[in-house]
C-alpha positions as CSV (number, residue, x, y, z in Angstrom):
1,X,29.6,-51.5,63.8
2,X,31.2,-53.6,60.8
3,X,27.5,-53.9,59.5
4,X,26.7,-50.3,59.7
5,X,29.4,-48.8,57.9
6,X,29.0,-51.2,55.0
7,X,25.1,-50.1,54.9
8,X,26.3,-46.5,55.1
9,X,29.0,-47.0,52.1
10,X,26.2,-49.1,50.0
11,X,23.5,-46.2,50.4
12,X,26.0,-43.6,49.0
13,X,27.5,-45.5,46.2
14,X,23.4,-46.8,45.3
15,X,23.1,-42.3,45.5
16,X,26.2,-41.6,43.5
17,X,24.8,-44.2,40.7
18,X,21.1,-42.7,40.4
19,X,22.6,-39.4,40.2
20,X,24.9,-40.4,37.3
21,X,22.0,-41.6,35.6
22,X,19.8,-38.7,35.7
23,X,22.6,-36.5,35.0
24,X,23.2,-38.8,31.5
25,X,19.1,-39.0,31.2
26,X,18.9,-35.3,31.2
27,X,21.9,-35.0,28.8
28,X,20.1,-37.0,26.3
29,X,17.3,-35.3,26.5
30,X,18.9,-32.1,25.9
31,X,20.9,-33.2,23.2
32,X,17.4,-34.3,21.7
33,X,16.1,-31.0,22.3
34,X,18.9,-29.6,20.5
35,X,19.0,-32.5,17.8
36,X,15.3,-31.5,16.9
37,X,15.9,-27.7,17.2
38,X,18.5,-28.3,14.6
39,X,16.2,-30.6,12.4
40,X,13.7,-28.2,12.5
41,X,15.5,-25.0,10.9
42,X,17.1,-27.9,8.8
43,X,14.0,-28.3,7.3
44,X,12.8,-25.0,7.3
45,X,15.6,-23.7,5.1
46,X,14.5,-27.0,2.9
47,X,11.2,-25.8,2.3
48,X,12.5,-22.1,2.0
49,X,15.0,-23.4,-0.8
50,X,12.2,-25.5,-2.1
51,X,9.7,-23.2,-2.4
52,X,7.5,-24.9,-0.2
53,X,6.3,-22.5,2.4
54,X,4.5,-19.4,1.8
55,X,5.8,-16.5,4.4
56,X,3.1,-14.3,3.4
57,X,0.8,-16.0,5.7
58,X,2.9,-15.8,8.5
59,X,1.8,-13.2,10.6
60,X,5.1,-11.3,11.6
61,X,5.9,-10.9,8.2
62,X,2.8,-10.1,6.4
63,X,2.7,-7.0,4.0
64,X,2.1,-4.1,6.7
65,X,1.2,-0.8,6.8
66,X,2.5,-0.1,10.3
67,X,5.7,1.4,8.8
68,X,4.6,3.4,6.2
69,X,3.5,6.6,6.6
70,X,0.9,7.6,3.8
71,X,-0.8,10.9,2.3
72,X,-4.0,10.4,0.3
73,X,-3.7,13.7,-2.1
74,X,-7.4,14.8,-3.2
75,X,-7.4,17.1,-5.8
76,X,-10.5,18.6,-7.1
77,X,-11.6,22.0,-8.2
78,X,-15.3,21.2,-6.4
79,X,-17.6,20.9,-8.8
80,X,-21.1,19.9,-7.0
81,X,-20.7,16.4,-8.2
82,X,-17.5,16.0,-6.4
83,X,-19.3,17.3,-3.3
84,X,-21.3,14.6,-3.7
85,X,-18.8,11.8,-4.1
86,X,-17.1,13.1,-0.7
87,X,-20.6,13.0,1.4
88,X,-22.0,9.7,-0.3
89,X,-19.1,7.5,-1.4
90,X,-16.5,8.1,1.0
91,X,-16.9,7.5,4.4
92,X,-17.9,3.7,3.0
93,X,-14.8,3.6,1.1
94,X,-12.5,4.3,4.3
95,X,-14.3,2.2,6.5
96,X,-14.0,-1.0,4.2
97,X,-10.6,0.3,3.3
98,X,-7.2,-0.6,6.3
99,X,-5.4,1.6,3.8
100,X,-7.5,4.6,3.8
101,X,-7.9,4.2,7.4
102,X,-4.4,4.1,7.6
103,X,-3.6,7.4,5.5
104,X,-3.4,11.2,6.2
105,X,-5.6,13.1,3.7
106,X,-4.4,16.6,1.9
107,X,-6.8,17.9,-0.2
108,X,-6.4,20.3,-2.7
109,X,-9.2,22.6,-3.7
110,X,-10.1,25.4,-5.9
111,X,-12.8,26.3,-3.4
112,X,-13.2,26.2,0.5
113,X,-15.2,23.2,1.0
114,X,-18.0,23.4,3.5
115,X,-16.5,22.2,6.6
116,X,-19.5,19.4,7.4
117,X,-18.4,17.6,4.5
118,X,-14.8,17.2,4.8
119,X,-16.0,16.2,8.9
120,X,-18.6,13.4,7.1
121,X,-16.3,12.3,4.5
122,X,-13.4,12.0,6.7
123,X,-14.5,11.5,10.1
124,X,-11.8,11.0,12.7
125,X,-9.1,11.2,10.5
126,X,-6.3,14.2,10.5
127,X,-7.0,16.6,7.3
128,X,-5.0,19.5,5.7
129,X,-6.6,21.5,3.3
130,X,-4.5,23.7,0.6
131,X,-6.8,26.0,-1.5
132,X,-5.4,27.2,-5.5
133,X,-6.4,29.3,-7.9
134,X,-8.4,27.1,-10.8
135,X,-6.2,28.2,-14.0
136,X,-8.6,25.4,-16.0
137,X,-9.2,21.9,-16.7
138,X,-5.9,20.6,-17.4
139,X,-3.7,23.4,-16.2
140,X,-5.3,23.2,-12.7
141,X,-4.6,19.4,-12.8
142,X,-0.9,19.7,-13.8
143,X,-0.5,22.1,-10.7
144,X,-1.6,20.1,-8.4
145,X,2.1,18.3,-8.5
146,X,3.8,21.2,-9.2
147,X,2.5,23.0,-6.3
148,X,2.7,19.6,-4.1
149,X,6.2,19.2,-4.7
150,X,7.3,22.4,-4.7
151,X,6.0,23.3,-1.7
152,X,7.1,19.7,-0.1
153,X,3.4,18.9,1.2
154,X,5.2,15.3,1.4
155,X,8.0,15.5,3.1
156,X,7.5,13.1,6.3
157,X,5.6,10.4,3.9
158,X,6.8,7.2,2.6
159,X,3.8,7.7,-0.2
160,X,1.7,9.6,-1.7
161,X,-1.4,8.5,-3.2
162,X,-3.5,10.6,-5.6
163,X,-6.9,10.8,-6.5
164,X,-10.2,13.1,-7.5
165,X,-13.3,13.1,-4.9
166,X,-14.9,10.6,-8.4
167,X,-12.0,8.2,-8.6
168,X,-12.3,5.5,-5.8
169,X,-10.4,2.9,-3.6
170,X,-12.7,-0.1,-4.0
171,X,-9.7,-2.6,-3.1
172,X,-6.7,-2.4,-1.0
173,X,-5.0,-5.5,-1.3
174,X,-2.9,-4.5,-4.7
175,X,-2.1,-1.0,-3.8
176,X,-0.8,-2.2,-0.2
177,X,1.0,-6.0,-1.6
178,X,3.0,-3.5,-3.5
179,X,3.6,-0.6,-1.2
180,X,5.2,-2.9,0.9
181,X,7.7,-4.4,-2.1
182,X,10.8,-2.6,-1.5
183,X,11.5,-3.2,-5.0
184,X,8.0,-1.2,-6.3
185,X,8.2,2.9,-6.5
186,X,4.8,3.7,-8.1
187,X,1.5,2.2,-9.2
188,X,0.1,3.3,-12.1
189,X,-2.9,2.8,-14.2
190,X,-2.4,2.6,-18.5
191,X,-5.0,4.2,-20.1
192,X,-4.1,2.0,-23.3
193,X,-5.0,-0.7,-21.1
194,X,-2.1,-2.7,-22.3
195,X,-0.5,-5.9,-20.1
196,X,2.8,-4.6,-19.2
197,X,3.2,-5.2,-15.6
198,X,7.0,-3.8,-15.3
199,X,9.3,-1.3,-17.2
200,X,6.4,-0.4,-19.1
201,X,7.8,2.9,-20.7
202,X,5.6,3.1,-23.4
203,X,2.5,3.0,-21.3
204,X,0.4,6.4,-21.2
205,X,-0.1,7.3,-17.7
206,X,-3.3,8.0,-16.0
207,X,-2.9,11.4,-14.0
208,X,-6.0,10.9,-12.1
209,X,-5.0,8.3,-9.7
210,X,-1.5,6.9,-9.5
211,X,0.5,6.0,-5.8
212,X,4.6,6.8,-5.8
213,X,7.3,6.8,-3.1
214,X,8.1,10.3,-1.9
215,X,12.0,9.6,-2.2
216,X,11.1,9.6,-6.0
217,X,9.6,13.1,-5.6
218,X,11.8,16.2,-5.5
219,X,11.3,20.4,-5.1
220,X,11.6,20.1,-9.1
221,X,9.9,17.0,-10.4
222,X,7.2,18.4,-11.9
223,X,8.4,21.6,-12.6
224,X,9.9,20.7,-16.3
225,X,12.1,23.8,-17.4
226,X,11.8,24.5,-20.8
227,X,8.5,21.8,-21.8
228,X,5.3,22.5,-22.4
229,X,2.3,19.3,-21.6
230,X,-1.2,20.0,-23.4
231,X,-2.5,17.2,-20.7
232,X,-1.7,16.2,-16.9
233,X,-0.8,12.6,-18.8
234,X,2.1,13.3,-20.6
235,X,3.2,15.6,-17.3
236,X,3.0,12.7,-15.0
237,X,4.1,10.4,-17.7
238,X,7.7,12.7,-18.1
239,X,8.0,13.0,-14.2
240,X,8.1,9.4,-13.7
241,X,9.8,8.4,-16.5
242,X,13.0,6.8,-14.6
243,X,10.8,5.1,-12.6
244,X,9.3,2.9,-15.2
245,X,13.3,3.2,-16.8
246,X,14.3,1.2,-13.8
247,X,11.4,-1.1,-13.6
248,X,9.9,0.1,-10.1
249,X,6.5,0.5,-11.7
250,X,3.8,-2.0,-11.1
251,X,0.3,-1.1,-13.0
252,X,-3.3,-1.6,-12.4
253,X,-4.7,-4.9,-13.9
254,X,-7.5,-5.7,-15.8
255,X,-8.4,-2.0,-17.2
256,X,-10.9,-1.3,-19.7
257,X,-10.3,2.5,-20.2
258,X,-9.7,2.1,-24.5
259,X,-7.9,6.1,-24.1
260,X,-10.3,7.7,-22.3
261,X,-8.5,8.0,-19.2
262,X,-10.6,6.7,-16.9
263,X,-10.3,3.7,-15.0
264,X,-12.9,0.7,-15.2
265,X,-12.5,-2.4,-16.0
266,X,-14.5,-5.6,-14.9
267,X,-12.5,-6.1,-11.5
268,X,-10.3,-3.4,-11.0
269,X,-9.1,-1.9,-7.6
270,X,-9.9,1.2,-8.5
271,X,-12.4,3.0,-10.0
272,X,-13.7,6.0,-11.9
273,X,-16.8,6.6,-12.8
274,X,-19.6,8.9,-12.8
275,X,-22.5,6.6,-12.8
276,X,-21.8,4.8,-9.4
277,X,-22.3,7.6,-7.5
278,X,-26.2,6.5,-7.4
279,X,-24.6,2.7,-5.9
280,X,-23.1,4.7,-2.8
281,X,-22.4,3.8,0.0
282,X,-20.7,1.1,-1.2
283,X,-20.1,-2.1,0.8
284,X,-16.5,-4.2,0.7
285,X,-16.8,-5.7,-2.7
286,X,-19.2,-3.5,-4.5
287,X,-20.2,-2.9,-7.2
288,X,-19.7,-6.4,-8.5
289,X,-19.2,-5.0,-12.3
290,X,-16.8,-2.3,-12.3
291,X,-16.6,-2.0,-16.2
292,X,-18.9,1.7,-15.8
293,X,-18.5,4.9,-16.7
């Protein structure tokens, strides 16, 4: 009996001591776990402080266009060539192109375009078309903004991008790294093609293409009591004026425009030109020399 109850007694206190163990093994380990937890954003804010690691290639926080809501404004008055641009260049351009693909499309016409091409050039994608009155070369290109504006085509948008049926979106990366800066307002091109990259207020605008946050557009921007513009550059150039004030502008590298007011340049994003209407369709990357007219 005497023998028994010492084996019973021996058995539980052997049990009570493998169970203190394994409770102190399995507090180790999670004090480890925490230990290296703790190591790890240790060193993470390191590298952060050290500029050693490079968020942009983390996925969750890549540049993205899944927040931004986008209007590509097409302005033209329809000359033939432009119909051609539309049928032969574009539907290339948006399928190389996750920004394009990404944006609504307004465009704004002096004459109803056949219905075919705005299906061919645009295929799948939702399109508004706003018809005007040509009042001439210039004059019709200043009211594009005025009427835009005024009539709040883009409310609902983060941005607006503008362009004519010959100026084209070869690249996306440039306009979409700084659509996504909160810091950036508008993109711009300098037809002096100088290398201001920032707060560049003496730079002469381009009016054909240029990309700017809707909260910098109101009923009135464009609608300048009291001044007269002989061009759609020094329009643009007085309506975003506090922009480039305030250092929100970024501008298009690399151009080769010398005043004309046309962008090319060797390796720019964007181009216009005439000539490379006989390249399209165009695949991701082409052409390879974009200094054309």
């Amino acid at each position: 009996m005497v023998s028994c109850l010492l084996k019973t007694l021996s058995g539980l206190l052997l049990l009570r001591v493998v169970m203190a163990s394994t409770t102190t093994s399995d507090r180790m380990q999670c004090t480890s776990k925490e230990d290296n937890v703790q190591a790890a954003q240790a060193n993470c804010m390191l590298s952060v402080r050290q500029g050693q690691t490079d968020f942009r290639h983390q996925k969750n926080i890549q540049p993205s266009l899944e927040n931004l809501r986008v209007l590509l404004f097409v302005t033209t008055h329809l000359p033939p060539s432009h119909v051609e641009f539309l049928e032969k260049c574009w539907p290339g351009l948006i399928s190389n192109s996750a920004l394009l693909q990404h944006a609504d499309v307004l465009v704004y016409t002096a004459s109803e375009p056949p219905s075919d091409v705005l299906q061919v050039a645009f295929r799948g994608k939702q399109v508004r078309v706003e018809q005007y009155v040509n009042p001439g070369y210039q004059a019709g290109a200043m009211l594009a903004m005025e009427a835009g504006t005024s009539g709040r085509w883009f409310d609902g948008y983060d941005w607006v991008i503008r362009v004519n049926p010959d100026v084209l979106i070869l690249n996306d990366d440039f306009l979409i790294k700084n659509m996504a800066d909160h810091d950036v307002d508008a993109i711009f091109a300098d037809c002096h093609d100088g290398n201001c990259t920032s707060h560049c207020t003496d730079a002469f605008v381009n009016s054909d293409f240029f990309a700017v946050r809707t909260s910098q557009l109101g009923p009135a921007s464009f609608i300048q009591v009291g001044r007269d513009f002989d061009n759609a550059e020094h329009q643009v150039g007085a309506a975003f004026k506090r922009i480039m004030e305030n250092g929100r502008d970024r501008w298009i590298p690399g151009t080769n425009m010398h005043g004309t007011c046309r962008i090319h340049g060797s390796k720019v994003p964007v181009l216009h030109s005439h000539t490379v209407l006989t390249q399209c369709p165009l695949l991701k990357g082409q052409p390879e020399n974009r200094d054309i007219e």
